[in-house]
C-alpha positions as CSV (number, residue, x, y, z in Angstrom):
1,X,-13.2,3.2,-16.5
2,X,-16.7,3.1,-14.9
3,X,-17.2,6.1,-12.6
4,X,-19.8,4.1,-10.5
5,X,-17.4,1.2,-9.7
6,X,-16.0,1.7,-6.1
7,X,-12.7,3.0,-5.8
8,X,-10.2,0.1,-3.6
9,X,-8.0,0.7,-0.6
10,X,-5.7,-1.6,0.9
11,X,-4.6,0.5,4.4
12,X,-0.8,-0.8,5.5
13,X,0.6,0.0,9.2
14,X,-0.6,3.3,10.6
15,X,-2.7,4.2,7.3
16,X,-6.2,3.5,8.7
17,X,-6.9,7.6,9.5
18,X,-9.3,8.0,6.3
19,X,-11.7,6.1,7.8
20,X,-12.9,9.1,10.1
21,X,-14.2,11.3,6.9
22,X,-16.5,8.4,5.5
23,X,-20.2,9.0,4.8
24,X,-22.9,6.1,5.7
25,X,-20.0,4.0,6.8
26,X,-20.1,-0.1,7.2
27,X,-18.2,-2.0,8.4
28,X,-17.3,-6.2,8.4
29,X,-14.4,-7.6,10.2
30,X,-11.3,-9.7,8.0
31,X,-12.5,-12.7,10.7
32,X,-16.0,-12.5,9.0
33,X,-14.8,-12.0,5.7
34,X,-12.0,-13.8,5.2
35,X,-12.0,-16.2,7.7
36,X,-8.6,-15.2,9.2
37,X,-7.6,-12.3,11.9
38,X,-4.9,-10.0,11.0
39,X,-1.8,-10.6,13.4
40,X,-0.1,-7.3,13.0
41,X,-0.3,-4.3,15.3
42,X,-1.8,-1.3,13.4
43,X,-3.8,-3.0,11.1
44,X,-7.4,-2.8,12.3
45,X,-8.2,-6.2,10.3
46,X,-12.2,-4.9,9.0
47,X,-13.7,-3.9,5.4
48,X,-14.9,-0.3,5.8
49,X,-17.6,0.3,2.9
50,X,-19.0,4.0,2.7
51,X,-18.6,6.8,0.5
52,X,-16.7,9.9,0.1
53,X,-17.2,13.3,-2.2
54,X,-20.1,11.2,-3.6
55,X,-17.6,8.1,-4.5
56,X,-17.8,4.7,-3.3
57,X,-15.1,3.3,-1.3
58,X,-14.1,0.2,0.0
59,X,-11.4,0.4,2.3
60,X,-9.3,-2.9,3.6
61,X,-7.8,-1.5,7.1
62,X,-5.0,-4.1,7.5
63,X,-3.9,-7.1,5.2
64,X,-2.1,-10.7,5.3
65,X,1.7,-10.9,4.7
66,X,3.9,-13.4,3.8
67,X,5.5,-13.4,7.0
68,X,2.5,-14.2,8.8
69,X,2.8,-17.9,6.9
70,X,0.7,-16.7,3.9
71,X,1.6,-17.9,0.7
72,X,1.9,-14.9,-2.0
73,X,-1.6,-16.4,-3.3
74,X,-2.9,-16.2,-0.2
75,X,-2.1,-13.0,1.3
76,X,-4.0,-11.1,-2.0
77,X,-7.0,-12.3,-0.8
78,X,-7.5,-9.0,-0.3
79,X,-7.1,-7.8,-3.4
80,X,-9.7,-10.3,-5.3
81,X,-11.9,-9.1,-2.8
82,X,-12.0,-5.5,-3.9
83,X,-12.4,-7.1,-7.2
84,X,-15.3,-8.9,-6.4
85,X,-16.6,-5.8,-5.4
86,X,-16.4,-4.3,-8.7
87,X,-13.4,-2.1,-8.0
88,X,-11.6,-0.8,-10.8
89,X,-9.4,1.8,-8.8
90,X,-7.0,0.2,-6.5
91,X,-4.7,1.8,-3.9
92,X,-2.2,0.1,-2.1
93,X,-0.1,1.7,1.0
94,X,2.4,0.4,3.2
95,X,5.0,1.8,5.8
96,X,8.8,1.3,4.6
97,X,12.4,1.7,5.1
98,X,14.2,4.1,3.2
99,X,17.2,2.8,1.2
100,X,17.3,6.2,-0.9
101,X,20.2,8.1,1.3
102,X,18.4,11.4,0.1
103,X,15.2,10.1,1.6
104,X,13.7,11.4,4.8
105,X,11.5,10.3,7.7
106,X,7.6,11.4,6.8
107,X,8.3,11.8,2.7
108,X,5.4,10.0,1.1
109,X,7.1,7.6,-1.6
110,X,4.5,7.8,-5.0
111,X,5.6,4.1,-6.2
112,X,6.5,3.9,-10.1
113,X,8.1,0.6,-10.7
114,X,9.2,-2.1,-8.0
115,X,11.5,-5.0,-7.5
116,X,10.1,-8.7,-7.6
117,X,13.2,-10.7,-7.8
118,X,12.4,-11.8,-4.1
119,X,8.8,-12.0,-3.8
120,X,7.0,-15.7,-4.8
121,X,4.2,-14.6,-7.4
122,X,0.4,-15.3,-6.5
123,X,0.0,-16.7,-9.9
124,X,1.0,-19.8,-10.8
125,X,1.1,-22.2,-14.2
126,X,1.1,-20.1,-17.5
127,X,-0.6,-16.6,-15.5
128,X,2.1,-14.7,-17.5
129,X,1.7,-10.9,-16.5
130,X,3.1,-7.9,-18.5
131,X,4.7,-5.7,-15.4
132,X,6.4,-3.0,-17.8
133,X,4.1,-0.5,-15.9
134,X,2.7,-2.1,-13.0
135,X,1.3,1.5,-11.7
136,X,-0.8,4.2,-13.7
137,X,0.7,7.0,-14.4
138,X,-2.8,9.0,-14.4
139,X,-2.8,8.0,-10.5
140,X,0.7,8.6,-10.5
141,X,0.2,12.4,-11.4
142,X,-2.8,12.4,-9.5
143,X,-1.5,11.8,-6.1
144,X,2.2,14.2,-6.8
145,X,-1.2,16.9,-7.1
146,X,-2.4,16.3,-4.0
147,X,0.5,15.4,-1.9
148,X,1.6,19.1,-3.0
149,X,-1.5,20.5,-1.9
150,X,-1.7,18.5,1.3
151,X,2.0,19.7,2.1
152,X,3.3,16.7,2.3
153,X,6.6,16.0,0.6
154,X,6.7,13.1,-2.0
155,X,9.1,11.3,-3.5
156,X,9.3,8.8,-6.9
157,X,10.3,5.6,-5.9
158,X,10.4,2.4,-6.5
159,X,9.6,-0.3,-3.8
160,X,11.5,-3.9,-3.2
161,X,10.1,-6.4,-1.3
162,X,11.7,-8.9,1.4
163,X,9.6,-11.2,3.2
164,X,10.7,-10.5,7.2
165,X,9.8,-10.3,9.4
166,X,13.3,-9.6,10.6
167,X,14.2,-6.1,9.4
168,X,17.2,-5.8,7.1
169,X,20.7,-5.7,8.1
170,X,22.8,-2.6,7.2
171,X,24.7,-5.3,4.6
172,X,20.8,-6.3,3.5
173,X,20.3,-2.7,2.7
174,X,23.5,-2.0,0.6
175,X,22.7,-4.7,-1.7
176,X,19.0,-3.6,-2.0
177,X,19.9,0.1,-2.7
178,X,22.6,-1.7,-5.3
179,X,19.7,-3.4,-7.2
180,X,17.8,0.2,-7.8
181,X,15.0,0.4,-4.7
182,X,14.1,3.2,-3.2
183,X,12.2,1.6,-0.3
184,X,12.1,-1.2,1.2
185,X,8.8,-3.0,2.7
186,X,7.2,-6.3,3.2
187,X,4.0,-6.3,1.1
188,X,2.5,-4.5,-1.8
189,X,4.3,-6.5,-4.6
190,X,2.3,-10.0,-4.0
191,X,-0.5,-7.5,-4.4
192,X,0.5,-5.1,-7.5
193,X,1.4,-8.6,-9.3
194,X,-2.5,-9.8,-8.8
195,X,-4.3,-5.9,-9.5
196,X,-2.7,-5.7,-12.5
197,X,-3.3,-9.5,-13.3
198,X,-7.1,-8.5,-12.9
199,X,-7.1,-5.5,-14.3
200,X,-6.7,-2.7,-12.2
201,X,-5.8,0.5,-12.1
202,X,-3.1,0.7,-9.4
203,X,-1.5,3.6,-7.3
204,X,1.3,2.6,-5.1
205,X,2.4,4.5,-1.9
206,X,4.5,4.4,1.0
207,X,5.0,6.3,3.6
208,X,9.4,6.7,4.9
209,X,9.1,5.7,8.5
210,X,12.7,5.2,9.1
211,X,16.0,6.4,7.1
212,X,18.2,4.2,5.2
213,X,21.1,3.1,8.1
214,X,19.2,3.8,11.5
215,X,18.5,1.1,13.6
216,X,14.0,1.3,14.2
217,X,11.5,-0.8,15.4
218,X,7.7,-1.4,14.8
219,X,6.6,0.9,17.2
220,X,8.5,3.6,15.5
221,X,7.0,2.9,12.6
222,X,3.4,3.1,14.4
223,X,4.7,6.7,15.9
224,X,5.6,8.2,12.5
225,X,2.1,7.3,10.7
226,X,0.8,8.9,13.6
227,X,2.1,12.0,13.5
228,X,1.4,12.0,9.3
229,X,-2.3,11.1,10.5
230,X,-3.8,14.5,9.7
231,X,-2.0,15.5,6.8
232,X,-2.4,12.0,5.2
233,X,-6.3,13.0,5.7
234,X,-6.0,16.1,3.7
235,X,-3.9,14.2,1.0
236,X,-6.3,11.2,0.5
237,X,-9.3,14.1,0.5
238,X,-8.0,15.9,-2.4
239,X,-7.2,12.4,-4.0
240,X,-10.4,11.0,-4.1
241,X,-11.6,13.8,-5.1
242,X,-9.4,14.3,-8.6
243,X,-9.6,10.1,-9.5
């Protein structure tokens, strides 16, 4: 990988604290960009460029989701952005729903495999992808480091997608954790499937926001990420630091 090319972030609900630590910071809004306004509360909808521990980043605060009437293809927009911007290094986060009964509110999920049986690819025709290992496991190892060091606890995981924006019943749930997820949100996947289609090296995380058989909300969702706010800032510190 080329050290120069700009390490990608796309920021899911309540991720958007890194933003505070970035040197020479710029910023453009989705609107400008993409043409479209995010619809989602917690997702700033802007393209933060700037640098951090003398590494470029371009951060996505906010993305599209299916359930906002994207098509998969549509809603990784986002993610062919950052590739037009020569980014080699992707990270995607997200809130989510923990379906892992031994999972707990605040446990940062470190994604290493995920479920697609529900999600509509963004490629289409004969765009066969390999997704044996849709996430690296040098960025894997990477962010168990400094999750550790930030003192946050972390779990491996693996992430299924439903397209919402209804939340899942408890019978929804019980079938998910059947088919082997850890989590459940409602992006990442379109977005994993196109990074690794262009080449990327991608980390997956997910922060737990509500247990597994709890009745939550969005705003609860919002509350949790905001109480992780600081120590999130520490983690991604040390992480951009060791990629």
């Amino acid at each position: 990988m080329n050290s120069n090319s700009p390490i990608g972030l796309i920021l899911g609900s309540g991720w958007g604290g890194i933003r505070q630590d970035l040197q020479n910071a710029k910023e453009d809004s989705f609107e400008k960009i993409f043409g479209r306004r995010t619809s989602v509360v917690g997702h700033a909808g802007k393209a933060i460029f700037g640098s951090l521990f003398g590494k470029k980043l371009v951060i996505l605060s906010g993305r599209f989701h299916t359930y906002e009437a994207y098509t998969s293809a549509e809603a990784v927009r986002t993610v062919r952005f950052l590739h037009e911007k020569k980014v080699k290094k992707i990270i995607i986060t997200s809130a989510s729903g923990a379906l892992n009964p031994k999972y707990q509110v605040g446990d940062l999920v470190i994604l290493h495999d995920m479920i697609t049986i529900f999600c509509q690819s963004p490629l289409t025709g004969s765009q066969f992808q390999n997704l044996s290992q849709p996430f690296s496991q040098k960025l894997i190892e990477a962010a168990e480091k400094s999750s550790f060091e930030a003192g946050i606890p972390s779990q491996k995981g693996v992430y299924i997608y439903v397209k919402g924006p209804h939340y899942e019943t408890f019978s929804d749930k019980m079938a998910l954790r059947f088919l082997g997820a850890d989590v459940v949100g409602m992006s990442t996947v379109p977005e994993v499937i196109m990074a690794n289609h262009l080449g990327m090296e991608v980390l997956g995380l997910s922060m737990v926001t509500n247990l597994a058989f709890v009745k939550h909300d969005h705003k609860e969702v919002l509350k949790t990420m905001a109480y992780k706010k600081e120590k999130l800032g520490l983690f991604f510190k040390r992480l951009i630091q060791i990629i």
